[in-house]
VODO-149787 format. One record per atom (N, C-alpha, C, O): chain; residue in one letter; residue number from 1; atom name; x, y, z. Coordinates in Angstrom, 3 decimals. Layout:
# VODO-149787
{mido "A"; "a"; NUM; "CA"; {X; Y; Z}} ...
//
This chain:
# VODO-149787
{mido "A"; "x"; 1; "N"; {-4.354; -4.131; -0.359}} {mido "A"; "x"; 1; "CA"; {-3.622; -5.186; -1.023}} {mido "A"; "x"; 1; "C"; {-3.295; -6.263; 0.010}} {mido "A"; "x"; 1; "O"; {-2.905; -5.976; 1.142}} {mido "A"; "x"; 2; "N"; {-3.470; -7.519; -0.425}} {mido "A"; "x"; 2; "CA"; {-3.373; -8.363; 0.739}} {mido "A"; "x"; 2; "C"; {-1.837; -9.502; 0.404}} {mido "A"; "x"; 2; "O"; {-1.700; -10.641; 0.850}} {mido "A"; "x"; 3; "N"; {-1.064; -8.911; -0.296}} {mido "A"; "x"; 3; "CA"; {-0.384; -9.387; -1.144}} {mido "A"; "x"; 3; "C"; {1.199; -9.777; 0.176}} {mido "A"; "x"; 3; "O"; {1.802; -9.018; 0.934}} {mido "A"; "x"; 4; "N"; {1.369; -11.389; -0.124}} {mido "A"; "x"; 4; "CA"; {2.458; -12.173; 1.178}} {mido "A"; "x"; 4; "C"; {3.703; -11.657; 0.695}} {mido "A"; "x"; 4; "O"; {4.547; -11.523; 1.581}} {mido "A"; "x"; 5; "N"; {4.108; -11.282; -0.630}} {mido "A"; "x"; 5; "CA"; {5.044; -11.031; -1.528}} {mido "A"; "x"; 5; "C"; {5.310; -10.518; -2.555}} {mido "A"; "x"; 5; "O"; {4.505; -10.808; -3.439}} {mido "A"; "x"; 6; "N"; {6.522; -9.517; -3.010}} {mido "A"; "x"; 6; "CA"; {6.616; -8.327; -3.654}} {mido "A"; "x"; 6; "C"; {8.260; -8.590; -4.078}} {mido "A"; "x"; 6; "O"; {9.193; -8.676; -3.279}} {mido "A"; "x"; 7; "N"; {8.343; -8.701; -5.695}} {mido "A"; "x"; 7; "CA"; {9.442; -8.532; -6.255}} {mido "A"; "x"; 7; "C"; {9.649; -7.187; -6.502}} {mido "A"; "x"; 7; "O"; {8.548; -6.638; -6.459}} {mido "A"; "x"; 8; "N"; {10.568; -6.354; -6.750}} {mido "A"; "x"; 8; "CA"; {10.988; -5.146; -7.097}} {mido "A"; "x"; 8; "C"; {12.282; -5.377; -7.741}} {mido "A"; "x"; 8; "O"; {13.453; -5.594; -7.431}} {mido "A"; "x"; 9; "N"; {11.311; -5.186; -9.109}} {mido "A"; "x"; 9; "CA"; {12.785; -5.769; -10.365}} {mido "A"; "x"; 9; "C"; {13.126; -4.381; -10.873}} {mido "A"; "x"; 9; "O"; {12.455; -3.470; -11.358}} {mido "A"; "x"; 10; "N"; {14.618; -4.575; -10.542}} {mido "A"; "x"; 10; "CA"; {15.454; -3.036; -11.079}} {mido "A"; "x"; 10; "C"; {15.660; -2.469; -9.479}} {mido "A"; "x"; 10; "O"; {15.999; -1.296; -9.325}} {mido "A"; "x"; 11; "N"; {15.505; -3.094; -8.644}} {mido "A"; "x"; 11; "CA"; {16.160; -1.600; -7.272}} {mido "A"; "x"; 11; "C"; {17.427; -1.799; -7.769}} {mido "A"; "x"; 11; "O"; {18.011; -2.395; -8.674}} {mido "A"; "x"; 12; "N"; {17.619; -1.109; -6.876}} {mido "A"; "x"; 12; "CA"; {19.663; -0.765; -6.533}} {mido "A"; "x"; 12; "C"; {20.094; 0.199; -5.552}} {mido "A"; "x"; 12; "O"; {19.578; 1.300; -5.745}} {mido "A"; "x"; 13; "N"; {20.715; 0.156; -4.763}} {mido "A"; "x"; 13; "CA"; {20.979; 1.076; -3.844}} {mido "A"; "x"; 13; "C"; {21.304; 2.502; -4.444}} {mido "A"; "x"; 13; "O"; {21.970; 3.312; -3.799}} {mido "A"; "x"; 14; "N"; {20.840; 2.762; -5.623}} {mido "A"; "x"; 14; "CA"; {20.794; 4.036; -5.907}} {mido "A"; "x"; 14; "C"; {19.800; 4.768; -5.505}} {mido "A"; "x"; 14; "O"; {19.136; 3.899; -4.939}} {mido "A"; "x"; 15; "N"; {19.040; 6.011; -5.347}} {mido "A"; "x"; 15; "CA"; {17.670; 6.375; -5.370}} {mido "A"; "x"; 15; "C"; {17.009; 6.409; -6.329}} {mido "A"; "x"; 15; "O"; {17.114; 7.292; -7.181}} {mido "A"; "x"; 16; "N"; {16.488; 5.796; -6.362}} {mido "A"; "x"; 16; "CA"; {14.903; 5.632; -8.026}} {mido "A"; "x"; 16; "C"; {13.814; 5.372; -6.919}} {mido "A"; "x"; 16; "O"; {13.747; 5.497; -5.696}} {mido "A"; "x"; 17; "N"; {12.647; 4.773; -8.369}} {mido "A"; "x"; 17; "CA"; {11.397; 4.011; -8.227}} {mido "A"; "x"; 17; "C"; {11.331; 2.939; -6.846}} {mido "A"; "x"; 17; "O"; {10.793; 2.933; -5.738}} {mido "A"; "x"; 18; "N"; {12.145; 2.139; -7.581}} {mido "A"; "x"; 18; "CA"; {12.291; 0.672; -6.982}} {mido "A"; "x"; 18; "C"; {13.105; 1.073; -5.070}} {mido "A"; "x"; 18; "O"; {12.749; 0.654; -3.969}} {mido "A"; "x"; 19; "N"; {13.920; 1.749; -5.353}} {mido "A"; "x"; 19; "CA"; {14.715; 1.889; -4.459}} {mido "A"; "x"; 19; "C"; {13.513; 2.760; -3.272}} {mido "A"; "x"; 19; "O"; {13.804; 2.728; -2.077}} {mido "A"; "x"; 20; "N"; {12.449; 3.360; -3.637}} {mido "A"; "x"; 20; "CA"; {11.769; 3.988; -2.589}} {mido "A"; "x"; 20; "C"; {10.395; 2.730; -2.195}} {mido "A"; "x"; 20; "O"; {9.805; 2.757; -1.115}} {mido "A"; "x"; 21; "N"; {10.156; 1.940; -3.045}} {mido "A"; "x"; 21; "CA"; {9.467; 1.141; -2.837}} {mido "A"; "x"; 21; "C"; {9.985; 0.298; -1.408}} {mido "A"; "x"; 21; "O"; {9.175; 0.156; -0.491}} {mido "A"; "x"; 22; "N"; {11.186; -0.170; -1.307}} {mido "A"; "x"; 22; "CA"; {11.680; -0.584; -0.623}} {mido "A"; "x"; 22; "C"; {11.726; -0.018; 0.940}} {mido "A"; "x"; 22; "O"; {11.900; -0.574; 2.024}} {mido "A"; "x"; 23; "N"; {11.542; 1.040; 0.626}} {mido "A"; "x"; 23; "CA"; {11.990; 2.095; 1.753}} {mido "A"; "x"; 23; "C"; {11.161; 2.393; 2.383}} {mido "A"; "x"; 23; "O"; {11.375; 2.378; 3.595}} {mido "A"; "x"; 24; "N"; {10.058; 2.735; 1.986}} {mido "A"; "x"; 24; "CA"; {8.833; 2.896; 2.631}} {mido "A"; "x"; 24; "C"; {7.904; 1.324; 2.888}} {mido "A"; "x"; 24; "O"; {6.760; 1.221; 3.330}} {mido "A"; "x"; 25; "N"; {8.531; 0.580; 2.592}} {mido "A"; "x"; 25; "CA"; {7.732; -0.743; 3.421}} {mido "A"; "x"; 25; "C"; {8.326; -1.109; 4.734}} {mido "A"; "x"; 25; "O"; {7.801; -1.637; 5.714}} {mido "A"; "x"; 26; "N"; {9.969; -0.564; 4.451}} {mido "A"; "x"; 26; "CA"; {10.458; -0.549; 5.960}} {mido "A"; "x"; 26; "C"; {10.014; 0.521; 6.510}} {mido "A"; "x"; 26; "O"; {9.679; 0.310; 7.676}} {mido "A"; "x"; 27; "N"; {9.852; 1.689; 6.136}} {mido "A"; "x"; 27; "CA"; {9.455; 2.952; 6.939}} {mido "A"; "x"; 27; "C"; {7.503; 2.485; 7.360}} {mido "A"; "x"; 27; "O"; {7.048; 2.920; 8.418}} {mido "A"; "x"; 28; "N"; {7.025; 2.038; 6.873}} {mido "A"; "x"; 28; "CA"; {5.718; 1.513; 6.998}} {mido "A"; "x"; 28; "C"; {5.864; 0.095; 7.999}} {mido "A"; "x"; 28; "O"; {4.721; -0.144; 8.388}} {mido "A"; "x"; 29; "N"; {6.395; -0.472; 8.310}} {mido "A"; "x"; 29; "CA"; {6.856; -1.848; 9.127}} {mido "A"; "x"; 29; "C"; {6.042; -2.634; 8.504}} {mido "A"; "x"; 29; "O"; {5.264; -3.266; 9.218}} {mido "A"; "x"; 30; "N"; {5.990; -2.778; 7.443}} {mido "A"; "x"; 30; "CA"; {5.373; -3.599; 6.095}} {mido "A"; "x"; 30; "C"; {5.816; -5.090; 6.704}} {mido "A"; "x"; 30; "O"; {6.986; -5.435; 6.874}} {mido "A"; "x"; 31; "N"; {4.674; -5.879; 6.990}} {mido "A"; "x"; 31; "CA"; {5.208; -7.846; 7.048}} {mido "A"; "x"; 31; "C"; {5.345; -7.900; 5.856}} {mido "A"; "x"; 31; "O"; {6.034; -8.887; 5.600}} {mido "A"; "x"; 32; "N"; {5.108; -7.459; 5.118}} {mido "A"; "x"; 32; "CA"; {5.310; -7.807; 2.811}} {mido "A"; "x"; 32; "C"; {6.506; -8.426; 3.405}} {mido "A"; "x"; 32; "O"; {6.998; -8.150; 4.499}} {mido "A"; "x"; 33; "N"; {6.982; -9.442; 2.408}} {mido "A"; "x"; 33; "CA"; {7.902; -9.969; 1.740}} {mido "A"; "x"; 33; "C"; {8.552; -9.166; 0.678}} {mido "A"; "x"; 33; "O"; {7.984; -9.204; -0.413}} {mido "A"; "x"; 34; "N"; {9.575; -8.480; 0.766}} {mido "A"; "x"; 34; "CA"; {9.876; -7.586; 0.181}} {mido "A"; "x"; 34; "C"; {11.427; -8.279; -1.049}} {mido "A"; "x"; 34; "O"; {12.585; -7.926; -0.825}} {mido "A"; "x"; 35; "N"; {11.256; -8.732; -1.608}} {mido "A"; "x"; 35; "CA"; {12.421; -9.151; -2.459}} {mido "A"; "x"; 35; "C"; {13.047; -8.263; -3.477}} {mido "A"; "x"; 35; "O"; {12.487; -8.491; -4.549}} {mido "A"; "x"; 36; "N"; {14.097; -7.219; -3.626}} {mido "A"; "x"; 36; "CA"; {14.881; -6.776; -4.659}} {mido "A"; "x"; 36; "C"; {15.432; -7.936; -5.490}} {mido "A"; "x"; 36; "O"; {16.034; -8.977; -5.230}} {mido "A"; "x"; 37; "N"; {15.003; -7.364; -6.541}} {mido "A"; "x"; 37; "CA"; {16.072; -8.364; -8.040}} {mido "A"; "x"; 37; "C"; {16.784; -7.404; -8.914}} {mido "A"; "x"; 37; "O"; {16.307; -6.511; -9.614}} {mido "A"; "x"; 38; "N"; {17.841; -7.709; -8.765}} {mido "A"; "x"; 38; "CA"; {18.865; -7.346; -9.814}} {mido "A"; "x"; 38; "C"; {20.077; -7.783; -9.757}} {mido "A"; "x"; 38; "O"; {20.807; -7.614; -8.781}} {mido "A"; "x"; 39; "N"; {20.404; -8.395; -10.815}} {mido "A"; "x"; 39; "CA"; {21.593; -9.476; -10.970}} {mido "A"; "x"; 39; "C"; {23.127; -8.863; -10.771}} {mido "A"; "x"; 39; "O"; {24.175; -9.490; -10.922}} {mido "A"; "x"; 40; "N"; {22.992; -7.639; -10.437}} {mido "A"; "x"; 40; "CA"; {24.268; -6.719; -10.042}} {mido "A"; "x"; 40; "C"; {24.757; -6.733; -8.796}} {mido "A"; "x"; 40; "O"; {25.973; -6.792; -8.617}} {mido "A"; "x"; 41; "N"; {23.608; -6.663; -7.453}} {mido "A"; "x"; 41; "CA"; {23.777; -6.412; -6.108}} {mido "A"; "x"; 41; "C"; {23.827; -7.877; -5.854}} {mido "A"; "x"; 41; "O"; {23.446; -8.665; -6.719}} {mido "A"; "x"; 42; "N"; {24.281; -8.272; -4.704}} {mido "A"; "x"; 42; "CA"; {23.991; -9.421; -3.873}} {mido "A"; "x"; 42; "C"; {23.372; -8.771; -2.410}} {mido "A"; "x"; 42; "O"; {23.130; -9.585; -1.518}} {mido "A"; "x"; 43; "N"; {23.130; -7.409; -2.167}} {mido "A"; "x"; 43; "CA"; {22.242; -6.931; -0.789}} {mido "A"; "x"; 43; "C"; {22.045; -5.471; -1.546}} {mido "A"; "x"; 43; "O"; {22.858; -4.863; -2.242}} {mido "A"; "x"; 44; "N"; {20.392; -5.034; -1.093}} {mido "A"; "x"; 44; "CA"; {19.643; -3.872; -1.638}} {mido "A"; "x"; 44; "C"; {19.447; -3.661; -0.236}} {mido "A"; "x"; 44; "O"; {19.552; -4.665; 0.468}} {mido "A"; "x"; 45; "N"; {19.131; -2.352; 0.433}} {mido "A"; "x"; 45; "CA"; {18.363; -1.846; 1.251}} {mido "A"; "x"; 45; "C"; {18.313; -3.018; 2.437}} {mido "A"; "x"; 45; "O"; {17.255; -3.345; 2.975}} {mido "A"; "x"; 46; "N"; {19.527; -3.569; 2.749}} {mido "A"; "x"; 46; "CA"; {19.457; -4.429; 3.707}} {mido "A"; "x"; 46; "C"; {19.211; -5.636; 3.751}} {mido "A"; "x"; 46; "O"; {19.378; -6.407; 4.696}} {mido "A"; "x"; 47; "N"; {18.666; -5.908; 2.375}} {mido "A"; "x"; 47; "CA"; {17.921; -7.140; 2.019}} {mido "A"; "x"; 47; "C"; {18.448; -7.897; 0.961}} {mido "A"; "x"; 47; "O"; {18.922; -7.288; 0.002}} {mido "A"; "x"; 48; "N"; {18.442; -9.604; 0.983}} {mido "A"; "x"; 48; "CA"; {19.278; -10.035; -0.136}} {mido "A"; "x"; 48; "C"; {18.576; -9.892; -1.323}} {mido "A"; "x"; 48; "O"; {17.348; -9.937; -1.390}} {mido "A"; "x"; 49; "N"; {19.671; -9.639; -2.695}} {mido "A"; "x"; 49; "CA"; {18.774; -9.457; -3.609}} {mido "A"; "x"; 49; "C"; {19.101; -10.581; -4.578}} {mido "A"; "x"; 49; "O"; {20.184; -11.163; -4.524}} {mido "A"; "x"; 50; "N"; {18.294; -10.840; -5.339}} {mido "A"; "x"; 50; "CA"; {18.013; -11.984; -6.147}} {mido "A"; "x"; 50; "C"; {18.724; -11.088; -7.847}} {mido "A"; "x"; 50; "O"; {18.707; -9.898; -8.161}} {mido "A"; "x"; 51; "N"; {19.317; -12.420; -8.658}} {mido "A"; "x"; 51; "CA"; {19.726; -12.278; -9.974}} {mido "A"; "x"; 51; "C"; {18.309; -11.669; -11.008}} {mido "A"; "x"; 51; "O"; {18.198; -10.602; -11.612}} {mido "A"; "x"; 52; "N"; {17.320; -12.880; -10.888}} {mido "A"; "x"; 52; "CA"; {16.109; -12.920; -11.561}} {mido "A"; "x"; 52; "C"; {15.224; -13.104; -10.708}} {mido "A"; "x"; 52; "O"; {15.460; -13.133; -9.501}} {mido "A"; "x"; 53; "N"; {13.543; -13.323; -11.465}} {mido "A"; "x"; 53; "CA"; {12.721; -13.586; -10.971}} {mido "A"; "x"; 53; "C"; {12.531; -15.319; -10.297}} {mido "A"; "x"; 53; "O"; {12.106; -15.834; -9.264}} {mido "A"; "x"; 54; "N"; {13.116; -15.749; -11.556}} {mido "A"; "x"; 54; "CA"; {13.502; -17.480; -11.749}} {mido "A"; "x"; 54; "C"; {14.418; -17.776; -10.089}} {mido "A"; "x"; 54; "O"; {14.023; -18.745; -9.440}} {mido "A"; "x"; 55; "N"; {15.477; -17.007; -9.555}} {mido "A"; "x"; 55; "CA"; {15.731; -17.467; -8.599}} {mido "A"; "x"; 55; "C"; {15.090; -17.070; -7.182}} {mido "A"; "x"; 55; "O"; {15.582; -17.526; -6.150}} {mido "A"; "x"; 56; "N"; {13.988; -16.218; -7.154}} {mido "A"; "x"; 56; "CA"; {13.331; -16.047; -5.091}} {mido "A"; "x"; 56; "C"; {12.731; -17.571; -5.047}} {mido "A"; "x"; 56; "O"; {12.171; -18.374; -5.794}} {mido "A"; "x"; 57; "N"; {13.215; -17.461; -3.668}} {mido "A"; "x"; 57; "CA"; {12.764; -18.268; -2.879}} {mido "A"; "x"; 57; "C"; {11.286; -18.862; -2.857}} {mido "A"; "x"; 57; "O"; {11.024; -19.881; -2.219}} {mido "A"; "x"; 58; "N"; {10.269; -18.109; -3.647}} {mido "A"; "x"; 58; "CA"; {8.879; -18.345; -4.237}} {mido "A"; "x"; 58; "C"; {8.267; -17.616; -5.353}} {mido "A"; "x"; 58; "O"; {8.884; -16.635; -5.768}} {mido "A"; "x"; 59; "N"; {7.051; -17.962; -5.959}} {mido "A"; "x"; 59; "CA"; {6.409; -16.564; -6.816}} {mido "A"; "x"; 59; "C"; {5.338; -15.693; -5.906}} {mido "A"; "x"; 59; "O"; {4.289; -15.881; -5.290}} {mido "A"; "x"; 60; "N"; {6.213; -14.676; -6.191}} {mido "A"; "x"; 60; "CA"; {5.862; -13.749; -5.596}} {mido "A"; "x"; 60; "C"; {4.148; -13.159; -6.129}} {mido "A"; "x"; 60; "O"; {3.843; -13.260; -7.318}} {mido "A"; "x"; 61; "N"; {3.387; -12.705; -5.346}} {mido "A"; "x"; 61; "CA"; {2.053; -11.836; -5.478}} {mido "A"; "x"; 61; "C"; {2.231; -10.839; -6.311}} {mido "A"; "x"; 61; "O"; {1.555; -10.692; -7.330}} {mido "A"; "x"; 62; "N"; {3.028; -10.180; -5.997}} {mido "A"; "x"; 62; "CA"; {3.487; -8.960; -6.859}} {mido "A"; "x"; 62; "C"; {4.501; -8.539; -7.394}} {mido "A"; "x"; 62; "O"; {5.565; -8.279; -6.834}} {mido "A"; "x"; 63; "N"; {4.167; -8.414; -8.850}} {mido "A"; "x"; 63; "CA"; {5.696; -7.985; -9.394}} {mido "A"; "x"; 63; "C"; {5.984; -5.941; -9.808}} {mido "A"; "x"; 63; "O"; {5.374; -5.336; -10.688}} {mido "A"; "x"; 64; "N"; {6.851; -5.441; -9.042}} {mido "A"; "x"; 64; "CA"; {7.352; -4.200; -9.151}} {mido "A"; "x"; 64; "C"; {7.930; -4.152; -10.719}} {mido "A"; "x"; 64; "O"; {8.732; -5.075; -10.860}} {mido "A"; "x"; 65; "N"; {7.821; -3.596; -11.583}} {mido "A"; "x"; 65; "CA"; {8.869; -3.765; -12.705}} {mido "A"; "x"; 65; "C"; {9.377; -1.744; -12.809}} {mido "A"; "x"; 65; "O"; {8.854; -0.766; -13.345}} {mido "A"; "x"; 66; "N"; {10.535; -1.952; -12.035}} {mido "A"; "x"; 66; "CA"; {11.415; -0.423; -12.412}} {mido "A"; "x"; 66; "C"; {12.594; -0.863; -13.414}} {mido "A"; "x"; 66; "O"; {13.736; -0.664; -13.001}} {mido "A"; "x"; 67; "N"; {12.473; -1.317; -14.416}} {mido "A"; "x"; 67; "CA"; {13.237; -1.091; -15.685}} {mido "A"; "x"; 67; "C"; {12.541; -0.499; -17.033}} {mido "A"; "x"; 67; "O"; {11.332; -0.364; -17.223}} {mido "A"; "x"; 68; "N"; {13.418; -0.238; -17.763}} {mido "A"; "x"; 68; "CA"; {13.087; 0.289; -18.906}} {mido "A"; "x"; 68; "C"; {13.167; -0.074; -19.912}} {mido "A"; "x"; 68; "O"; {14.103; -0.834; -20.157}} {mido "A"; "x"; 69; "N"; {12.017; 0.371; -21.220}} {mido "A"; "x"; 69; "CA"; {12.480; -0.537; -22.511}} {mido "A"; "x"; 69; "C"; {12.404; -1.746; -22.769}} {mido "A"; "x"; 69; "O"; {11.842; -2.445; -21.926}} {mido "A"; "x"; 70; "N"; {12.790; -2.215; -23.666}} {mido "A"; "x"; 70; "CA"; {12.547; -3.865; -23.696}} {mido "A"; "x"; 70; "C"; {13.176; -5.002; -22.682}} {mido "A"; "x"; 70; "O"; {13.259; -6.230; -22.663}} {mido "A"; "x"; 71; "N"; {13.577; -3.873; -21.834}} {mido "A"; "x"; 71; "CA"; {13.784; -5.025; -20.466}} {mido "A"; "x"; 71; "C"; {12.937; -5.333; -19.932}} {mido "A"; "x"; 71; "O"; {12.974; -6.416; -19.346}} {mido "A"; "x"; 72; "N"; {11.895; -4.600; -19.892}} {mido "A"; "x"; 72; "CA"; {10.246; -4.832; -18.891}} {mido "A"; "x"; 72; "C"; {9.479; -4.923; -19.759}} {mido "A"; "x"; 72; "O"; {8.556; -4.108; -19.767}} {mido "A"; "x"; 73; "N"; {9.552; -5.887; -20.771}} {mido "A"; "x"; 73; "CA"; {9.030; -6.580; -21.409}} {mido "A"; "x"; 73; "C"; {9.331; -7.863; -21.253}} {mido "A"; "x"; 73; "O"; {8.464; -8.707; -21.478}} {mido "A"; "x"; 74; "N"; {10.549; -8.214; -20.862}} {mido "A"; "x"; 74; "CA"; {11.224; -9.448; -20.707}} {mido "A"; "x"; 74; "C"; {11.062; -10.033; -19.338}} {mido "A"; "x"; 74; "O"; {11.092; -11.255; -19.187}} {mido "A"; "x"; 75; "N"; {10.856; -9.046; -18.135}} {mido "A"; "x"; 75; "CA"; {10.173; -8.951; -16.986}} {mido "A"; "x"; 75; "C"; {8.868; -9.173; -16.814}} {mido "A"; "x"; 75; "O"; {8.363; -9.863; -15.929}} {mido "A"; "x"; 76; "N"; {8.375; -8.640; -17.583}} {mido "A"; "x"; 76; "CA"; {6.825; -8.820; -17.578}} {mido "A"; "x"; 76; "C"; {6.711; -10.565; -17.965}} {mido "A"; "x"; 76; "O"; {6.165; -11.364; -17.204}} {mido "A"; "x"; 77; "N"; {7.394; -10.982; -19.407}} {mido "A"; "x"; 77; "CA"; {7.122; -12.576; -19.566}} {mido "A"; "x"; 77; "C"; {7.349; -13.186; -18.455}} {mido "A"; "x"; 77; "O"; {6.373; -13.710; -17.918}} {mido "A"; "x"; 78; "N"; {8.389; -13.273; -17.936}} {mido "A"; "x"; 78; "CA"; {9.267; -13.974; -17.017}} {mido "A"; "x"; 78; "C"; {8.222; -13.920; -15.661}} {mido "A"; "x"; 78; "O"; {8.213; -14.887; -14.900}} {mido "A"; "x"; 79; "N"; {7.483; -12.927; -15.442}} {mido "A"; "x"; 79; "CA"; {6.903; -12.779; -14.587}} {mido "A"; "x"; 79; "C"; {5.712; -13.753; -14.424}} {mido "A"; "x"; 79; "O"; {5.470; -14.472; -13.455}} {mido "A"; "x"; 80; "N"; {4.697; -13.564; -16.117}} {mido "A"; "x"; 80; "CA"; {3.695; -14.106; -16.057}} {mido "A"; "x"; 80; "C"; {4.193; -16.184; -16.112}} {mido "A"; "x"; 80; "O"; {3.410; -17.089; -15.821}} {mido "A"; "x"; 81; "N"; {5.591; -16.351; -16.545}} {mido "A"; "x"; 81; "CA"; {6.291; -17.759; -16.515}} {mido "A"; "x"; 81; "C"; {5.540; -18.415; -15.553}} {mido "A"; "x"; 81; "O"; {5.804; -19.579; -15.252}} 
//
């Protein structure tokens, strides 16, 4: 994957999906651009995290979607936006 940037919608400093994604790009010394979104945290895994997709700093290469239900459906639009 040659990908500059990586949303991961749904981490949280809990342990899940999203939350190991994160973890192993630092445990990997990943250059990725690693962006958490979720409009709850203001810092994930060390890293600032974004409300939405609508607010990083760019569009990202890749979108992570760890939510459920018709939320990652709403993720998915927002994504392809």
């Amino acid at each position: 994957m040659n990908a500059r940037s990586v949303a991961v919608v749904g981490a949280s400093p809990n342990n899940g999906v999203a939350t190991n994604i994160l973890a192993w790009s630092k445990a990997l010394g990943s250059k990725v651009a690693y962006w958490p979104v979720n409009p709850k945290y203001v810092e994930i895994s060390d890293l600032l995290a974004y409300p939405s997709l609508a607010d990083l700093p760019d569009r990202p290469d890749v979108v992570a979607v760890a939510v459920g239900g018709a939320a990652a459906a709403g993720v998915i639009e927002d994504a392809l936006a």
